[in-house]
C-alpha positions in Angstrom: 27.5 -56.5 43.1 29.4 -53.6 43.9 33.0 -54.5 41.6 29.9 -55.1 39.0 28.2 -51.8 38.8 31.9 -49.8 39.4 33.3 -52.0 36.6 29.9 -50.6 34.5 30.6 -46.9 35.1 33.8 -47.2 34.2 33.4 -48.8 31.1 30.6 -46.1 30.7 32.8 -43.1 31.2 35.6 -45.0 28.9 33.3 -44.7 26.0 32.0 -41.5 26.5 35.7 -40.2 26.9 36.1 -42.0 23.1 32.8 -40.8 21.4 34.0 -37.2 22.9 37.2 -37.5 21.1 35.7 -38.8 18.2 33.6 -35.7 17.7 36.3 -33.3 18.2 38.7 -35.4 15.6 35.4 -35.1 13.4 34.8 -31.6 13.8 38.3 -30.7 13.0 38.6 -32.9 9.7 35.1 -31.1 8.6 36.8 -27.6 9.1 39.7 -28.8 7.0 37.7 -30.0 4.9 36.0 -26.8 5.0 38.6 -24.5 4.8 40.6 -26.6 1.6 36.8 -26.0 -0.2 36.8 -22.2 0.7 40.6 -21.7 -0.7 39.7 -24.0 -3.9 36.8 -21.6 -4.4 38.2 -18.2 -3.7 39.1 -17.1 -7.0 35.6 -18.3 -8.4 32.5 -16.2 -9.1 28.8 -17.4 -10.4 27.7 -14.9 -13.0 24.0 -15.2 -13.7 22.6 -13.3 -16.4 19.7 -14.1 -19.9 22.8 -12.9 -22.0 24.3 -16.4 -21.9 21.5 -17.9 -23.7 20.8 -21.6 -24.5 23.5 -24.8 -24.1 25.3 -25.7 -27.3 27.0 -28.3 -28.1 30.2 -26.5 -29.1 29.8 -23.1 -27.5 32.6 -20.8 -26.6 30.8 -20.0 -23.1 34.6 -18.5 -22.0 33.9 -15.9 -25.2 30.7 -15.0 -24.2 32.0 -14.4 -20.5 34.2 -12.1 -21.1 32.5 -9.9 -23.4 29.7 -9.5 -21.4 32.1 -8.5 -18.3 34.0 -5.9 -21.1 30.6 -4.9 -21.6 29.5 -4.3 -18.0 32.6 -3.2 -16.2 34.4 -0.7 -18.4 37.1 0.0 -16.0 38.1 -4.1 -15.8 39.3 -5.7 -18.8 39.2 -9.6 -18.9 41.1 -11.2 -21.3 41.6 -15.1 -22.0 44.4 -15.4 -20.1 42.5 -14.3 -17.4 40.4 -17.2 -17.0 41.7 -20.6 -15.6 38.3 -22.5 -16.4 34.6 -21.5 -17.1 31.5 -23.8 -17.3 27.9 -23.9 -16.9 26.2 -24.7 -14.1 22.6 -25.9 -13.6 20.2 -23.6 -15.8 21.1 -22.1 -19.1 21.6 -18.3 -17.3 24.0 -19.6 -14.9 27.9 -19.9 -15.0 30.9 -19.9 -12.6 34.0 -18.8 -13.8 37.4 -19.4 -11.6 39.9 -16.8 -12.4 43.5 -17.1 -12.4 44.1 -13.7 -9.9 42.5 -12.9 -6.9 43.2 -9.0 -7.8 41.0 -9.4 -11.0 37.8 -11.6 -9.6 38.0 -9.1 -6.6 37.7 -6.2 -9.0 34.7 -7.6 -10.6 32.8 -8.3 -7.8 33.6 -5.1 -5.9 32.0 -3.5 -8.9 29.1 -5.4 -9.4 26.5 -2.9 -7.9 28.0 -0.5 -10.2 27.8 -1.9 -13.7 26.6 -0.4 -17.2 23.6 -1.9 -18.3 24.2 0.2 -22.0 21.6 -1.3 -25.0 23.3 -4.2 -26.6 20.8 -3.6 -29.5 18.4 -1.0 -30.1 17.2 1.0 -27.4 16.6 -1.9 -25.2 19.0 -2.1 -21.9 20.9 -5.0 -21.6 20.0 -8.5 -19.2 21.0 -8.1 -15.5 24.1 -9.4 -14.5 24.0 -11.0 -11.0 27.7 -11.8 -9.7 28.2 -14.0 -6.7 30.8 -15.7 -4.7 31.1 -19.4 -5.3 30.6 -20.9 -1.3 31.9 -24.1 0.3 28.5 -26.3 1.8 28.8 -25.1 5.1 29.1 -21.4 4.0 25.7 -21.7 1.9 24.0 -23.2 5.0 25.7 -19.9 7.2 24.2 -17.5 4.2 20.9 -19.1 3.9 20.3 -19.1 7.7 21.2 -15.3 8.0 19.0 -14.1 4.9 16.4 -15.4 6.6 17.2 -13.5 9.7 17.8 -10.3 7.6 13.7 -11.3 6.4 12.7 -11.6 10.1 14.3 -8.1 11.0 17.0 -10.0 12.9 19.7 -7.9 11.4 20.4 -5.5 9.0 22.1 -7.3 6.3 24.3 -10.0 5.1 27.0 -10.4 2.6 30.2 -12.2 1.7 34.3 -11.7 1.0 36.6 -13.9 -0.2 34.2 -17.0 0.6 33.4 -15.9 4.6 30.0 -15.0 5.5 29.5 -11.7 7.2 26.3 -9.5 9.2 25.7 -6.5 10.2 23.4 -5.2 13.1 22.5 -2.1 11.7 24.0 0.4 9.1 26.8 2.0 11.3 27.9 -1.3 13.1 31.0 -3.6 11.9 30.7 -6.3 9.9 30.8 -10.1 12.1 31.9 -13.1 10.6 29.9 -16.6 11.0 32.1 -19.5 10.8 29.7 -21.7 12.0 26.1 -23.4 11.5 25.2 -23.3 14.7 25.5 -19.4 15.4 23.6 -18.1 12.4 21.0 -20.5 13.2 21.1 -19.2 16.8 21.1 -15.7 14.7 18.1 -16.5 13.1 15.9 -18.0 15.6 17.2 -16.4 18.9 16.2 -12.8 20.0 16.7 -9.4 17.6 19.3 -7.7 20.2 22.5 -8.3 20.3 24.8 -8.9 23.1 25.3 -5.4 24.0 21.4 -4.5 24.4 21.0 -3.1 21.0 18.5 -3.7 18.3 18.9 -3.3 14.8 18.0 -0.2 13.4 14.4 0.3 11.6 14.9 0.7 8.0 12.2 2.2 7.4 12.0 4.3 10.3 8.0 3.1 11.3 9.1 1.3 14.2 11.0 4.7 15.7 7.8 6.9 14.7 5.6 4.5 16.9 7.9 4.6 19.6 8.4 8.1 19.4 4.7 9.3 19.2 3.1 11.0 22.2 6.0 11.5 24.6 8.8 13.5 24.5 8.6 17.9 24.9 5.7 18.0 22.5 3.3 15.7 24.7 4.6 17.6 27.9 3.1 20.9 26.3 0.0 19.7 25.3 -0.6 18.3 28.8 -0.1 21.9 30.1 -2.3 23.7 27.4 -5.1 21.1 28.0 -4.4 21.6 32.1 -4.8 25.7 31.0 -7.5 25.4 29.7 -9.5 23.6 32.0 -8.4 26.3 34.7 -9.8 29.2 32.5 -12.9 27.1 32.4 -12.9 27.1 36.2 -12.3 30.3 36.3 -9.3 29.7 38.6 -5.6 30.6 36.3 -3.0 27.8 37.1 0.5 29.2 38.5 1.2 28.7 35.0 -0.2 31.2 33.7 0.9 33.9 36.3 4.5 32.8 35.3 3.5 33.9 31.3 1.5 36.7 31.9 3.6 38.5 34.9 0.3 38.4 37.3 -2.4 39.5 35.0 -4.5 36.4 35.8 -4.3 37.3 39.1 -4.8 40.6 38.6 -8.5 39.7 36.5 -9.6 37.3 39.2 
């Protein structure tokens, strides 16, 4: 009964030993995996913008790319040769283009909160153009879980280079990178402060007014003037009041 149940444990810690190493050889094929998608991707960007308009069947969407980009960023110029492939995606308004330098699709998106938005006709300003980073599957899961936590006041923002996902606790901290699911879901459901003790700072600043009202030297002075006050009313002056007046409450009592 014994050589029974010590054969059984064996056998038991055999196959957990086996499904152990089968996770970690799974876990590192997935980053591969990963990390080949992010590479592939890293000269890509997804422009979104009403300019594109409808699908055609024989549409020169490359054309219409770069003139828009000419049109937005006047200190880039993209020219054909520029562009290794451009499609549609789903959604007339939508489009990722994969460039053939690194340098160039940097540029652009480095200067997308900084385009011109000058009337295309008439007096009318021209569509938004929204530029993006093209992201492997498990970056988009990283993203999505850490906008939410930017929504829930978890941090202060969240953003992306060269395909990585990065947060910031507040305005003057550094940027962190999140490589994996697991910690920007722990981001977005676990507690506001980071490991150091800090909290992100209030945007707004509401959240430092309440904390700030009623203490502090202004609340310590209008404790004294209210304990003045009710001395004069006793007819008995506080040492306080000797101190201002060098004795002259003394002097009138």
């Amino acid at each position: 009964m014994e050589g029974e149940l010590f054969l059984r444990d064996a056998e038991t810690k055999d196959l957990r030993n086996k499904i152990s190493s089968q996770e970690t050889t799974i876990k590192s094929l997935k980053e591969q995996l990963d990390g080949i998608d992010t590479n592939g991707r890293k000269n890509s960007l997804i422009l979104k913008c009403d300019e594109f308009g409808k699908r055609e069947r024989e549409e020169d969407i490359e054309g219409k790319v770069i003139s828009i980009l000419n049109h937005r960023f006047r200190d880039v110029r993209v020219a054909r040769q520029d562009i290794q492939t451009t499609h549609r995606l789903q959604g007339d308004s939508t489009v990722i283009v994969n460039f053939l330098k690194t340098k160039l699709k940097e540029e652009i998106y480095e200067r997308r909160m900084n385009q011109v938005r000058a009337p295309n006709r008439g007096d009318r300003l021209a569509a938004p153009l929204y530029v993006n980073e093209s992201l492997s599957a498990t970056n988009k899961e990283i993203f999505k879980a850490l906008l939410e936590a930017k929504k829930r006041g978890k941090i202060y923002t969240v953003y992306t280079r060269r395909g990585t996902v990065f947060y910031k606790l507040d305005r003057e901290s550094a940027g962190r990178r999140v490589c994996e699911v697991d910690e920007a879901t722990s981001i977005r459901d676990g507690s506001s402060r980071d490991a150091a003790g800090r909290r992100p700072a209030d945007r707004s600043g509401a959240a430092a007014a309440a904390a700030g009202a009623g203490c502090g030297p202004e609340r310590w002075w209008r404790r004294w003037r209210r304990r003045q006050r009710w001395w004069r009313f006793r007819g008995t002056p506080s040492v306080g009041i000797r101190w201002f007046d060098g004795g002259a409450a003394t002097r009138r009592r």
